[in-house]
N, C-alpha and C positions, 0 to 999 in steps of 0.2 A: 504494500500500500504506500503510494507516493502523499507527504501530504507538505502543499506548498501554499507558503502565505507571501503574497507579495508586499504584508508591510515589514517584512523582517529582511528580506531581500534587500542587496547593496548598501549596507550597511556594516560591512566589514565585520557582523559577527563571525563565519567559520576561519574566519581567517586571523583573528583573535585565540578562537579557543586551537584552530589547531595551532599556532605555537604554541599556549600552555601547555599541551600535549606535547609535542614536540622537543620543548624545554623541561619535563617530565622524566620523559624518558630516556634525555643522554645524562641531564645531571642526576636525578633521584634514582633509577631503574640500572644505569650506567650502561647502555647500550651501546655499540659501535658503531651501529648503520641502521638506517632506516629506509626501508623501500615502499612505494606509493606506486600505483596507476590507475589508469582512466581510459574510459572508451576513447579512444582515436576523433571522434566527433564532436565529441563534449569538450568546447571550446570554453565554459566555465571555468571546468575542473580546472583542465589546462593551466589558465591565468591563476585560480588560487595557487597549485602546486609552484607556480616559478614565483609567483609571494613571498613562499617558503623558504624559498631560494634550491629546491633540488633540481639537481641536476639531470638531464635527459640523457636514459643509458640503452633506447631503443624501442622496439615494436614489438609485440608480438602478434602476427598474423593471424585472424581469424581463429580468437583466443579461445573464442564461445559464442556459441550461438542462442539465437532468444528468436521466437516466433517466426523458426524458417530461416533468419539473415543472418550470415556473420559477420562478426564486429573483428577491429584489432583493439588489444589497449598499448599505450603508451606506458613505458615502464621511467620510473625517477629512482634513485639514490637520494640520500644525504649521509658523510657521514659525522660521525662527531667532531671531529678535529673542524672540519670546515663551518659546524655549526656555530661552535666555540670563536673563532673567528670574526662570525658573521654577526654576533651578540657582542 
């Protein structure tokens, strides 16, 4: 179930909480690397993930399918050291 409100829309909330996430889990959890993707289409996602600042490490081609069609997703990195930096 998709549920969308467009007054909470472009207001910069997921892109808030996923750093707290994000800052989570290399300082608190002490992760190394974090990986992220998205449909190939979903030019949303896209913009939040490089928000993020991860880095683009590829495609994968017709990852999965959904009602018949296949999709690719876009695969990102981050790892800690570069997060560290970036903060």
């Amino acid at each position: 179930m998709k549920i969308r409100n467009p007054g909470y829309q472009k207001k910069g909330i997921m892109t808030e909480v996923g750093v707290k996430v994000i800052d989570f889990a290399f300082k608190e959890l002490g992760f190394h690397r974090l990986t992220v993707s998205h449909v190939s289409s979903n030019k949303a996602s896209e913009q939040l993930i490089n928000r993020w600042n991860f880095k683009y490490i590829g495609e994968e081609r017709e990852a999965f399918q959904k009602n018949g069609i296949w999709y690719n997703h876009k695969l990102y990195e981050l790892l800690g050291k570069d997060y560290r930096l970036s903060t």
